[in-house]
C-alpha positions as CSV (number, residue, x, y, z in Angstrom):
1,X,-56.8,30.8,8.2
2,X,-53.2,30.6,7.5
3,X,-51.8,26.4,7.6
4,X,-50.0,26.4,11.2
5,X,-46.7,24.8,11.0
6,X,-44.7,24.0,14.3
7,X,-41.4,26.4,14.4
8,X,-39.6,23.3,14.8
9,X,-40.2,21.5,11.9
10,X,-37.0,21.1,9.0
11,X,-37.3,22.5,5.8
12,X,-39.0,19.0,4.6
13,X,-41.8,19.8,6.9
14,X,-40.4,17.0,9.2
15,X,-39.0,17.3,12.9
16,X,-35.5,18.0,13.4
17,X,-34.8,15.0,15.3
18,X,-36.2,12.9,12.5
19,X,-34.3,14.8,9.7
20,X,-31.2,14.4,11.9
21,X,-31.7,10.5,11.8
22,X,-32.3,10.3,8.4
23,X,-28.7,11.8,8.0
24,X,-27.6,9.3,10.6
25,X,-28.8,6.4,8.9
26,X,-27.8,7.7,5.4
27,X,-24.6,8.8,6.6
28,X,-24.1,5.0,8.1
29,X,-25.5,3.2,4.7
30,X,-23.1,5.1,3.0
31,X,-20.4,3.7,5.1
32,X,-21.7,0.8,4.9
33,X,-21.6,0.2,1.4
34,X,-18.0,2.2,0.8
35,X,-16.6,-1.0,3.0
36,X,-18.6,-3.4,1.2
37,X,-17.0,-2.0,-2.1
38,X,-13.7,-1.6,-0.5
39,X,-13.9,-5.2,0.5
40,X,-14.8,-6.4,-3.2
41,X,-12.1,-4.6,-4.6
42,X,-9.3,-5.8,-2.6
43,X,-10.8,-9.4,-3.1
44,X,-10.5,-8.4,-6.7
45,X,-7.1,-6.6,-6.7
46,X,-5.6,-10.0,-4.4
47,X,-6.8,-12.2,-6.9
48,X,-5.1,-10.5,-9.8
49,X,-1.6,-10.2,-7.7
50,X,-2.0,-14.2,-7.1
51,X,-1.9,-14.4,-10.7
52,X,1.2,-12.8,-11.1
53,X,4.3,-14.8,-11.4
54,X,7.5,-13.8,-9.0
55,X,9.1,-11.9,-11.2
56,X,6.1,-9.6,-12.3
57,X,5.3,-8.8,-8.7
58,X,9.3,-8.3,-8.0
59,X,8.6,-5.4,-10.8
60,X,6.1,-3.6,-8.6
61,X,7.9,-4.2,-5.1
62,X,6.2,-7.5,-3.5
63,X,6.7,-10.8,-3.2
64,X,3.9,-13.7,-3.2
65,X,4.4,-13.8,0.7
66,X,3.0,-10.1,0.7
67,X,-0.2,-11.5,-1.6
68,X,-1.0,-14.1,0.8
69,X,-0.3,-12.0,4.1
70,X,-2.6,-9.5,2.6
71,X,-5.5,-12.3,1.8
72,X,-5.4,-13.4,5.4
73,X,-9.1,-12.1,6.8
74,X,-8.5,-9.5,9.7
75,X,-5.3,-7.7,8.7
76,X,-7.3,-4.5,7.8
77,X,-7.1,-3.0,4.6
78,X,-5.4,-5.0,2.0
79,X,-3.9,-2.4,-0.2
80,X,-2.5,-0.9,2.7
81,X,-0.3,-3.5,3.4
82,X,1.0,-4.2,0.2
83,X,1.6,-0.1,0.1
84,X,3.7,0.0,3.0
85,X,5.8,-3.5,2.5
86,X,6.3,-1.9,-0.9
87,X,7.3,1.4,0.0
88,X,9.1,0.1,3.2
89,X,11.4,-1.9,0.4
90,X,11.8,1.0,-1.4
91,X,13.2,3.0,1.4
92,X,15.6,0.1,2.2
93,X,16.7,0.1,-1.3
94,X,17.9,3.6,-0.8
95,X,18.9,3.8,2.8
96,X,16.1,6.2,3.7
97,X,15.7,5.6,7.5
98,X,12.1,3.7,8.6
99,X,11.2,6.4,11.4
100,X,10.4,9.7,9.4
């Protein structure tokens, strides 16, 4: 006798709806873990910065009140920040308007 297999089992031999919340889960650890990393590596690049005198982080477009606002906890992504006050200067500089 031929091995019965229901029609809606995955390829794994596993129900869809189990397959589906492996992917869930996965999908969500991954996420997880990309913040995780994201965090550690802000913590890491905002350390470096606050080691930087004035006029090395006047060379790459911040100041030390840009560090520090950047270090404060719920202000989203750090490197953001210091991406746009950089490249807000920047336009300043050369009278490129803010509203694009």
């Amino acid at each position: 006798m031929e091995h019965c297999r229901p029609e809606t089992a995955g390829a794994e031999g596993r129900p869809p709806w189990i397959a589906r919340t492996l992917r869930v889960v996965a999908a969500a650890a991954a996420e997880v873990g990309a913040g995780l990393s994201r965090a550690a590596m802000d913590r890491r690049v905002l350390h470096r910065l606050s080691m930087l005198s004035e006029r090395e982080l006047k060379d790459i477009g911040l100041t030390p009140q840009d560090v520090a606002d950047a270090a404060v906890r719920g202000t989203g992504d750090a490197a953001d920040l210091l991406i746009d006050r950089r490249d807000a200067r920047r336009r300043a500089r050369v009278g490129v308007p803010l509203s694009w």
